[in-house]
C-alpha positions in Angstrom: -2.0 -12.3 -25.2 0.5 -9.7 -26.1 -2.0 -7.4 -27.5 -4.1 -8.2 -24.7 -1.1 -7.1 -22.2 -0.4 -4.0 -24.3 -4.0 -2.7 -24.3 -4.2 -2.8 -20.5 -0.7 -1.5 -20.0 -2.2 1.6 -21.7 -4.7 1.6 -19.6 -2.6 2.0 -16.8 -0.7 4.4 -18.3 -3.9 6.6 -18.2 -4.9 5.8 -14.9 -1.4 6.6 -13.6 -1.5 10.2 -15.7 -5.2 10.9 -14.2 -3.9 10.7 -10.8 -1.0 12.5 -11.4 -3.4 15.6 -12.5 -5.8 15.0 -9.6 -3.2 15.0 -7.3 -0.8 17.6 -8.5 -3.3 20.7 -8.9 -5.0 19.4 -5.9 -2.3 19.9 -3.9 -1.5 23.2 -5.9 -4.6 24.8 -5.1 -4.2 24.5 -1.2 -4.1 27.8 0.4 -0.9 26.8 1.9 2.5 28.3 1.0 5.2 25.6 1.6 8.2 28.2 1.5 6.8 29.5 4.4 6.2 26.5 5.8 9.6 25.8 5.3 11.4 29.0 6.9 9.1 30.2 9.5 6.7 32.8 9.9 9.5 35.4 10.8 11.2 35.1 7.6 12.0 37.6 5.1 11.4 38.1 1.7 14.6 37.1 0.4 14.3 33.9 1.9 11.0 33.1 0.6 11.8 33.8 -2.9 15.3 31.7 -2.8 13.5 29.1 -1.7 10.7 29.4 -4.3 12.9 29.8 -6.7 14.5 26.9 -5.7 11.7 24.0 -6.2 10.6 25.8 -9.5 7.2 27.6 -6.7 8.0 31.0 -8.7 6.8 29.6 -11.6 3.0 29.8 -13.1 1.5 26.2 -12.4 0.8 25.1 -15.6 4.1 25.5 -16.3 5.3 23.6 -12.9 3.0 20.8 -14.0 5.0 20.4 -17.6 8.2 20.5 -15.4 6.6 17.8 -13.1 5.5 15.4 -16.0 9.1 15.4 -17.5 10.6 14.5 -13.4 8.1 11.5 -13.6 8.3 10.4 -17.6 10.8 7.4 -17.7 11.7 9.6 -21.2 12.2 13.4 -20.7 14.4 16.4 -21.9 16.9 18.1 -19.7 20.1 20.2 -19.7 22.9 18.1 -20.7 25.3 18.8 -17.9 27.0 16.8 -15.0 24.7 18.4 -12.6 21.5 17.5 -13.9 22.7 14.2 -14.7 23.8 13.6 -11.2 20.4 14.6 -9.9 18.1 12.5 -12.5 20.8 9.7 -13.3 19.5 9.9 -16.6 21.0 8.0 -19.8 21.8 10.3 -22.7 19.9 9.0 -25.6 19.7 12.2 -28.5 20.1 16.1 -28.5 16.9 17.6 -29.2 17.7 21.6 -29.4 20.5 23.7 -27.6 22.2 22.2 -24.6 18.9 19.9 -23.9 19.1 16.0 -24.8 16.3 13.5 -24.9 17.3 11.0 -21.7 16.3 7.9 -20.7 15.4 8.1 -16.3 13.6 6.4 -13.4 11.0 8.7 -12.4 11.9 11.5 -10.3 9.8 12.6 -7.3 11.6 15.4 -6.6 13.0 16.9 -3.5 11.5 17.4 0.7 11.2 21.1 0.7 11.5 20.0 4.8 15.0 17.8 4.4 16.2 18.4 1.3 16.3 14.9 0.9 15.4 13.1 -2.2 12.0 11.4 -1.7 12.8 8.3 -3.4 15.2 7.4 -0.9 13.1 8.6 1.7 10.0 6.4 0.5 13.0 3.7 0.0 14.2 4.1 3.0 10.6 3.3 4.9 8.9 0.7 2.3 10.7 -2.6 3.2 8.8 -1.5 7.4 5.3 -1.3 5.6 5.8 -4.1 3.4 6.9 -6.6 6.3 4.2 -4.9 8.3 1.5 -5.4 5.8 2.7 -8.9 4.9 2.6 -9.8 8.5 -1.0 -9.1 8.5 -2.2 -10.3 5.2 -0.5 -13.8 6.8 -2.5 -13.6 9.7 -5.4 -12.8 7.6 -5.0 -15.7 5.2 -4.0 -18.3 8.1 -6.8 -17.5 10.7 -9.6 -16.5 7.7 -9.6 -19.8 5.9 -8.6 -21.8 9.6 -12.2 -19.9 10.7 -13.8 -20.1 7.2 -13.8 -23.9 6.9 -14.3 -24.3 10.8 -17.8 -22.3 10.4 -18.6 -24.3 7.1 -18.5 -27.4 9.1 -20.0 -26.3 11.7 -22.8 -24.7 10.0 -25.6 -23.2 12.2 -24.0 -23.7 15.2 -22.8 -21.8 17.8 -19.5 -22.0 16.8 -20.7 -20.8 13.1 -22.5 -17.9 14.6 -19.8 -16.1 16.9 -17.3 -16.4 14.1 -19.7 -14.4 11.6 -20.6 -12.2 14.6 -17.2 -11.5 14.8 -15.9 -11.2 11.5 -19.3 -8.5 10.5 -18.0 -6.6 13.4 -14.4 -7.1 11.5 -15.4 -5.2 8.5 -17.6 -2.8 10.2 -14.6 -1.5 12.5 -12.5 1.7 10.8 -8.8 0.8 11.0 -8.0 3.8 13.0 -10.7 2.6 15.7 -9.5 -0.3 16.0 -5.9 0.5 16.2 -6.7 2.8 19.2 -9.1 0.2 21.4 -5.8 -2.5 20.6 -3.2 -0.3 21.8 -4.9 1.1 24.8 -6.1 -2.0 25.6 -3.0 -4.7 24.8 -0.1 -1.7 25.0 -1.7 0.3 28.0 -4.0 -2.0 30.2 -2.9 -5.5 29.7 1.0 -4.0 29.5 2.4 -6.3 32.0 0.7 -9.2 31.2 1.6 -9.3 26.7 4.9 -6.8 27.4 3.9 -4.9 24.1 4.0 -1.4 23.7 1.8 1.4 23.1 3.9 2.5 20.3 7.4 2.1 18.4 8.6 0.8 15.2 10.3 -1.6 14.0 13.3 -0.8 14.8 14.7 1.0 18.0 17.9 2.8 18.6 20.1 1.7 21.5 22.9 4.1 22.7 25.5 0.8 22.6 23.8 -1.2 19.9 22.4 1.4 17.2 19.2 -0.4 15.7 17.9 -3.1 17.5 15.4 -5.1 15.3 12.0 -4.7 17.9 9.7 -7.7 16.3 7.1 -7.1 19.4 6.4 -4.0 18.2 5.0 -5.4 15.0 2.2 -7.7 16.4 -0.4 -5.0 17.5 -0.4 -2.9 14.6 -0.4 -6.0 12.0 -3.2 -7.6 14.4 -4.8 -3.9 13.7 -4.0 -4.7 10.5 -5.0 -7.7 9.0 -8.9 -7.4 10.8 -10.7 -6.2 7.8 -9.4 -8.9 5.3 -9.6 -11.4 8.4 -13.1 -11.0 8.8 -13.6 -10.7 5.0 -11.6 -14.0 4.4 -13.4 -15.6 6.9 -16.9 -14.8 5.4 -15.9 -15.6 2.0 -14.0 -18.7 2.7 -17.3 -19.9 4.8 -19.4 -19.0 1.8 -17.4 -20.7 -0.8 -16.8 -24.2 1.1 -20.8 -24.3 2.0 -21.3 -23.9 -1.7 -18.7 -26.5 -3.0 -19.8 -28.8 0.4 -23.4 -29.1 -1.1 -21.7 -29.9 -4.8 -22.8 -34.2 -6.1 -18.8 -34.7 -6.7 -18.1 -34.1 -2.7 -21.6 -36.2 -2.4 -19.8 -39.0 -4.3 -17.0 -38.7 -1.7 -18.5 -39.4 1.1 -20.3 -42.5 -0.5 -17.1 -43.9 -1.1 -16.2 -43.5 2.5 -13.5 -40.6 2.1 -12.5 -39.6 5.4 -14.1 -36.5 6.5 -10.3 -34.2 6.5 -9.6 -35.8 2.9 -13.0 -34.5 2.1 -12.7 -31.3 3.5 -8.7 -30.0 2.8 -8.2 -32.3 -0.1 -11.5 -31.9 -2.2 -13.5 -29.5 -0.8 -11.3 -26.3 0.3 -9.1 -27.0 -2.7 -11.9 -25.7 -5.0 -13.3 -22.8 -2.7 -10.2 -21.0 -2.6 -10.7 -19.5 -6.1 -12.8 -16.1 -4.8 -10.0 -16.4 -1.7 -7.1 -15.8 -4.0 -9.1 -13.0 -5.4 -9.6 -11.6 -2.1 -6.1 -11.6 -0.9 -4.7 -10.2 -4.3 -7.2 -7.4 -4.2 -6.7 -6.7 0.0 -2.7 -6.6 -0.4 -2.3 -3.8 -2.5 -5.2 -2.1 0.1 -3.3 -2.8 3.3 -0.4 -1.1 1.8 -2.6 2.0 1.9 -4.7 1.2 4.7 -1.3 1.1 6.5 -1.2 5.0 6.7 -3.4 5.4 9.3 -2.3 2.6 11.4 1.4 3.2 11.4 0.6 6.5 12.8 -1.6 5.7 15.4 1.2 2.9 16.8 4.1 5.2 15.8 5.5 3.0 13.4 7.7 4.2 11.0 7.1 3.4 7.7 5.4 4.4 4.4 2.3 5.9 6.0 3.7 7.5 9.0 6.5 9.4 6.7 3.1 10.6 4.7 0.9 11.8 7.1 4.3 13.3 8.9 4.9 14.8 5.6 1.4 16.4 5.4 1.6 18.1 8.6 4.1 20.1 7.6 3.2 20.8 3.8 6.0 18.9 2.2 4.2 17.9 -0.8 6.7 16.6 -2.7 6.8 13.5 -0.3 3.1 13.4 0.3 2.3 13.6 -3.6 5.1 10.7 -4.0 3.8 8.4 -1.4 0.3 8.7 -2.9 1.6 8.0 -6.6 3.5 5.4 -5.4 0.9 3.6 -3.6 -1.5 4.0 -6.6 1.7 2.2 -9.1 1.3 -0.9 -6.6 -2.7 -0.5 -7.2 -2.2 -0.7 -10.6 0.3 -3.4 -11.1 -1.5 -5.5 -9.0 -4.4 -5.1 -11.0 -2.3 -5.7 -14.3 -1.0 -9.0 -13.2 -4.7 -9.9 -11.3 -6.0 -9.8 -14.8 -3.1 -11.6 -16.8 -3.1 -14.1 -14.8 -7.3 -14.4 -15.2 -6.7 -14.1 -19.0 -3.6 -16.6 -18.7 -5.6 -19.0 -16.6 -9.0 -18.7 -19.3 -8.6 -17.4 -22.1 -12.2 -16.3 -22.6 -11.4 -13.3 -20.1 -9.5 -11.8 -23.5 -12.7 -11.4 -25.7 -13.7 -8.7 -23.1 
């Protein structure tokens, strides 16, 4: 298990580095110059090249990519002074040559060339409003997919079985973005007075007296938005799964002994259907985190993907390029456990 564990820790490890090339030069090779960006159009040449010289732009790229590894490698060398260790919060481990020491760091992901801010607070500071917000809608997803799931299963070739795969086809089919506009126009705009939900806000609004006012209402229509997708996907699958286990001799053998119909169903049935469910939800959760980027910004709510796609409209990279690398770390991890826990649960899963 530990060698198993080691080998695909390294393959993270190489997934994580590919992305951090694909994304660095890709954003490098953008004819956009984000000192500019930063000062104006009016500014002068002094200004441009104190602030280029400030975030390390003066420098050839290759060289800004060496410089960008050793800000993200948990292990790098820097200047062994109270400044730099202030900045990184790095650990001292050896002097390597001159004033530079080999440290021990969280990654760094650098500075908004916008705020000056340091973007791990600022990704900090937003991720607990996408993670509520995408946990919101993975348990609407998981409560209303398998409800619907088992209720079409049962029902088979009804009515009542054929509206709920209309409806959950239509689910996948629908872009998150389209759908996020249709619910807010219609549920935030139309039915306004009727649900009292907004067209837009976050999660939390200032009040002039109060300061932050926790606004849960404001949650509903963008995790609704949301959770569709793996709604409709969870319904489909869960359907799929409890017809297969339904026409199994062991839930035959039920029935002859008289088993009520609800022990046969919840206690027997849906207990062994929920094994390409889990799946599902383990593979959709780590997908809504990303999928929340273009929802959050179409309900202006302020989390992870609003600060991004902010963040790209005015060419801060550093906060774009550390959303992105942060989103694919949850990818990865999630994958990493997803496949202990296959290897844990049979060991077979090893010998591949």
């Amino acid at each position: 298990m530990i060698r198993y564990i080691i080998r695909k820790a390294g393959y993270a490890l190489a997934v994580m580095l590919g992305i951090v090339v694909v994304v660095f030069f890709l954003f490098n090779i953008l004819p956009v110059d984000p000192a500019r960006m930063t000062q104006g159009q009016r500014a002068d040449v002094q200004s441009l090249e104190a602030v280029r010289k400030e975030f390390g732009l003066d420098k050839p790229v290759p060289v800004q990519f060496i410089y960008y590894i050793n800000d993200l490698s948990p292990v790098g060398v820097h200047v062994n002074s109270t400044a730099e260790q202030q900045r990184y919060g790095y650990v001292k481990l050896i002097p390597v040559w001159g004033n530079n020491v080999l440290v021990l760091k969280w990654p760094y992901l650098r500075r908004s060339y916008q705020t000056r801010q340091d973007v791990s607070a600022m990704l900090i500071n937003v991720l607990p409003n996408t993670l509520i917000l995408a946990t919101a809608a993975m348990l609407l997803a998981i409560v209303l997919g398998i409800f619907l799931g088992v209720l079409c299963a049962v029902n088979q070739n009804t009515w009542i079985d054929r509206l709920c795969v209309s409806l959950s086809t239509l689910g996948i089919s629908a872009p998150s973005f389209f759908a996020g506009i249709i619910i807010a126009w219609l549920f935030g705009f139309v039915l306004n007075k009727y649900t009292g939900l907004n067209m837009s806000g976050g999660l939390y609004n200032y009040d002039p007296f109060k300061g932050e006012v926790l606004t849960l209402k404001n949650l509903i229509l963008p995790a609704i938005t949301l959770g569709l997708r793996p709604l409709a996907i969870i319904v489909q699958l869960t359907r799929n799964a409890m017809l297969d286990v339904l026409g199994q001799d062991y839930i035959r053998t039920a029935k002859a002994k008289g088993l009520s119909k609800n022990a046969i169903i919840y206690r027997h049935a849906l207990k062994n259907a929920l094994n390409p469910v889990i799946t599902a939800i383990a593979n959709w959760f780590a997908s809504l985190l990303a999928g929340s980027f273009f929802v959050e910004y179409v309900f202006g709510y302020n989390g992870l993907g609003k600060a991004t796609v902010d963040a790209l409209e005015m060419s801060d990279f550093p906060v774009i390029m550390g959303s992105i690398l942060f989103i694919a770390f949850i990818f990865v991890l999630i994958n990493i456990l997803t496949d202990i826990l296959y290897a844990w649960v049979d060991p077979r899963v090893k010998a591949f």
